[in-house]
matplotlib code that plots the C-alpha trace (Angstrom):
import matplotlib.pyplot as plt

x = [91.4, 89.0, 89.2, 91.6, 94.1, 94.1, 94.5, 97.4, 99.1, 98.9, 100.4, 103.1, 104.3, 103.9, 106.3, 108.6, 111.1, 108.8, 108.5, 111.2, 110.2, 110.6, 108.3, 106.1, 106.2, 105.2, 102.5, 100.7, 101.0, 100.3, 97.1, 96.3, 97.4, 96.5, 93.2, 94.2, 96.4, 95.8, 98.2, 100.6, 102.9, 101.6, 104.0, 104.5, 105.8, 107.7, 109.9, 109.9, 111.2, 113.9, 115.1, 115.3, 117.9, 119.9, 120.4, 120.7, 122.9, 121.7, 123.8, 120.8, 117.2, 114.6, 111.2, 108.1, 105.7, 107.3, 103.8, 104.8, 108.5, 107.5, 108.8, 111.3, 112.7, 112.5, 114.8, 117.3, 117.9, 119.5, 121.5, 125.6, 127.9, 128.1, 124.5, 121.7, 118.1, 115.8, 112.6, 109.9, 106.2, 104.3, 102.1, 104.1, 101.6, 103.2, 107.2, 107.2, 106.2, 108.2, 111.4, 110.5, 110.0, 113.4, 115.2, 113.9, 115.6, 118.7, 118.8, 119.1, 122.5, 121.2, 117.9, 117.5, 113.9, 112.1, 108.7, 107.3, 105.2, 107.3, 106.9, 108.5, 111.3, 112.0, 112.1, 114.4, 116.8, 116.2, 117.5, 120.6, 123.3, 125.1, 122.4, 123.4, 120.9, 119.0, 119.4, 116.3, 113.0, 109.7, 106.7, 103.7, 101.8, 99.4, 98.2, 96.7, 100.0, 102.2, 102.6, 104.0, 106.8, 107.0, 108.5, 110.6, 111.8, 112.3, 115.1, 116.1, 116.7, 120.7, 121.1, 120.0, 118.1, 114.8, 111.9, 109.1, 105.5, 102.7, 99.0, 98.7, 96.0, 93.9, 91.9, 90.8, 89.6, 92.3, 91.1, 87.2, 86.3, 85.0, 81.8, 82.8, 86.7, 87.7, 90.8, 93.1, 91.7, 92.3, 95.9, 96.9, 95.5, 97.7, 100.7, 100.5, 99.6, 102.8, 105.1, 104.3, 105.9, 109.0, 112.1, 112.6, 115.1, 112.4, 108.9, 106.2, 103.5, 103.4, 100.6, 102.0, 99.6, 97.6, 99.6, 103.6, 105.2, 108.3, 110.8, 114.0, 115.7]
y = [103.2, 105.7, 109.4, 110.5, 107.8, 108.9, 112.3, 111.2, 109.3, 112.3, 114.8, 112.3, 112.0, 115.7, 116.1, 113.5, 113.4, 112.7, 109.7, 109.6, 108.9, 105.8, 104.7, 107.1, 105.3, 101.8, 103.0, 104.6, 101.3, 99.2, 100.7, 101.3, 97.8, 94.9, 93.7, 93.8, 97.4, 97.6, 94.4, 97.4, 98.2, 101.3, 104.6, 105.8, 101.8, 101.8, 104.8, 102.8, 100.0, 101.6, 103.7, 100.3, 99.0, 102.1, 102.1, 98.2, 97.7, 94.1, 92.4, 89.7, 90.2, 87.7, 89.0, 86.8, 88.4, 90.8, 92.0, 94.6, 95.2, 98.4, 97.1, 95.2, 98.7, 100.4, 98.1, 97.0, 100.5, 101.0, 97.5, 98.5, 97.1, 93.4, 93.2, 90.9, 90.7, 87.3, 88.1, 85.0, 85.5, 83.1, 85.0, 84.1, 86.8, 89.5, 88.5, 90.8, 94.0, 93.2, 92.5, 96.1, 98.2, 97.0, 97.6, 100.8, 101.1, 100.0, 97.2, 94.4, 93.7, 93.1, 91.2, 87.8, 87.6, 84.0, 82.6, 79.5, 79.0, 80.4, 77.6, 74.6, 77.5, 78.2, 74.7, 73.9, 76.5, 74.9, 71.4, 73.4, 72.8, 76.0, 78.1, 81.4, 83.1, 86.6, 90.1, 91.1, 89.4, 90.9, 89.1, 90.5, 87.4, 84.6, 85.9, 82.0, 80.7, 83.5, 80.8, 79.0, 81.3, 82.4, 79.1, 78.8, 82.2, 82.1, 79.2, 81.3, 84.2, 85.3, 86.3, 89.6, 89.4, 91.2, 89.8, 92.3, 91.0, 93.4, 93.5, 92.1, 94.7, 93.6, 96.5, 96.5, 93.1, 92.1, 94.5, 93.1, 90.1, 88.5, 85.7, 84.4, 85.5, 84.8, 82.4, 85.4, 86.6, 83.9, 82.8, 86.3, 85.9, 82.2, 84.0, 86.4, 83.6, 81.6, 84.9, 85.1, 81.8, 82.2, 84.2, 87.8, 90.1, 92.6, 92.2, 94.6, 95.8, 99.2, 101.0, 102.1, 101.6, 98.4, 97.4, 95.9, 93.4, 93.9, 90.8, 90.9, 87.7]
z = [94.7, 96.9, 96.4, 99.1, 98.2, 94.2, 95.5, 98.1, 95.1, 92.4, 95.2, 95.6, 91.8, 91.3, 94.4, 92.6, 89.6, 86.6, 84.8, 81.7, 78.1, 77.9, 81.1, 79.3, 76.3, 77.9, 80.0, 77.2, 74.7, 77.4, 78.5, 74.3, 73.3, 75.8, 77.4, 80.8, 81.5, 85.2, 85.8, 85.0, 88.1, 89.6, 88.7, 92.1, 92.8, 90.0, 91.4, 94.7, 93.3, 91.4, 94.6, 96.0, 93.6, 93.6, 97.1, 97.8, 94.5, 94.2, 91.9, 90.5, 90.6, 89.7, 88.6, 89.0, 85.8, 83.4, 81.8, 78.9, 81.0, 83.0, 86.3, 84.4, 83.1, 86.2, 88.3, 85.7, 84.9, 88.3, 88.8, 89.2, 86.2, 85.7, 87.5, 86.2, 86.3, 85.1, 84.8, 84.2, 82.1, 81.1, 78.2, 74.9, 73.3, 75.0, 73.9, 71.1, 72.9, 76.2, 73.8, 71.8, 75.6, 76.7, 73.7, 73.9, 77.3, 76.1, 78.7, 77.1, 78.2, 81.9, 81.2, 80.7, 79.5, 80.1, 78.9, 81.1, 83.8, 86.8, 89.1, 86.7, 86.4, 90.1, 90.7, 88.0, 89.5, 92.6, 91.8, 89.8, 92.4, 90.3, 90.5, 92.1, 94.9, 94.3, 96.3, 95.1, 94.2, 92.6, 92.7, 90.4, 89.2, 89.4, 92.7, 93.5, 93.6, 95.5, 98.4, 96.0, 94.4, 98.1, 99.1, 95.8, 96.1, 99.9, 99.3, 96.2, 98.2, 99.9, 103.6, 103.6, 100.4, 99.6, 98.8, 97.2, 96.8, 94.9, 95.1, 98.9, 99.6, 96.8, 95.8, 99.7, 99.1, 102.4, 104.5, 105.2, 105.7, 102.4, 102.4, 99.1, 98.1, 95.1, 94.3, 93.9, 97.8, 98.8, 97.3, 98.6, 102.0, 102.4, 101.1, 103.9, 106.7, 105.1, 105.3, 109.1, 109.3, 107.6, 109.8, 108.4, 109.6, 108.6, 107.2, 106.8, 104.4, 102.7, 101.9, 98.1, 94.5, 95.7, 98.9, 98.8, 100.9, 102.5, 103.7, 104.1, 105.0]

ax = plt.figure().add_subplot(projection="3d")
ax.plot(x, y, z, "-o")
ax.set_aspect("equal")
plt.show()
């Protein structure tokens, strides 16, 4: 992130509601206690994301990558009564501290926490005649396959759902032209080309922590 954008992004929280306790709490651990901390969700996101579920009330969310829960926390926090968030990660390691962060939340009740590689799961739901469609999905994963949970999640998705994407920017890597891109570059860029293809009553990319996609079907 360059100088004028890490300025731009502290004067934005400081002119926000701060971060609660518990957000706090899993921030700090998470960038104490696992190897890779900057997979976390980016704070000022975070409040995004959970603005977005207060004011779309969306009563099931599917998550692709819980991490240590931080997103997890934010948007489940805000779904209305009866509301329901799945959230899919496939790094058994990390079971014990996501379980711990949303007990700490007190959310248990409206997460339904599963460890498997995402794509055998969206495709099981696929070929579940019962399975109910999402409001609201989060993708924050495996950026080589995003094309992939973007067709999976597309299908998965109601009229007038939402469908978030994170990290489509790519720490600028999207924004020049790259001689050698790496598979993640490149799995991002082929998400994008496959999102122009798809019908949206809105879509759009916003310029918040390392650049978010915006569809809504």
């Amino acid at each position: 992130m360059s100088e004028l954008n890490l300025l731009s992004e502290e004067f934005c929280l400081r002119n926000s509601i701060p971060t609660d306790s518990v957000l706090q709490t899993v921030y700090r651990d998470t960038w104490v206690n696992t190897l890779y901390p900057q997979m976390l969700t980016n704070e000022l996101q975070a409040k995004f994301l959970a603005s977005v579920v207060q004011l779309s009330k969306p009563m099931r969310i599917l998550e692709i990558g819980t991490f240590t829960g931080y997103s997890t926390i934010s948007m489940a926090r805000e779904l209305p009564d009866g509301g329901q968030l799945i959230t899919i990660e496939k790094n058994e390691e990390l079971e014990n501290r996501i379980r711990k962060n949303i007990a700490l939340a007190h959310i248990e009740n409206k997460v339904d926490l599963i460890f498997d590689n995402a794509v055998d799961i969206l495709e099981t739901m696929l070929a579940k005649t019962e399975t109910k469609k999402f409001d609201l999905v989060y993708i924050d994963a495996d950026k080589e396959n995003y094309s992939n949970y973007l067709e999976k999640c597309y299908a998965l998705l109601n009229i007038g759902g939402l469908l978030l994407a994170d990290n489509v920017i790519w720490g600028g890597k999207m924004l020049t032209q790259i001689p050698k891109p790496d598979k993640e570059t490149i799995g991002i860029g082929n998400f994008l080309n496959d999102v122009a293809k798809k019908e949206w009553a809105s879509r759009m990319v916003l310029p918040i922590g390392d650049g978010l996609f915006w569809g809504v079907k």
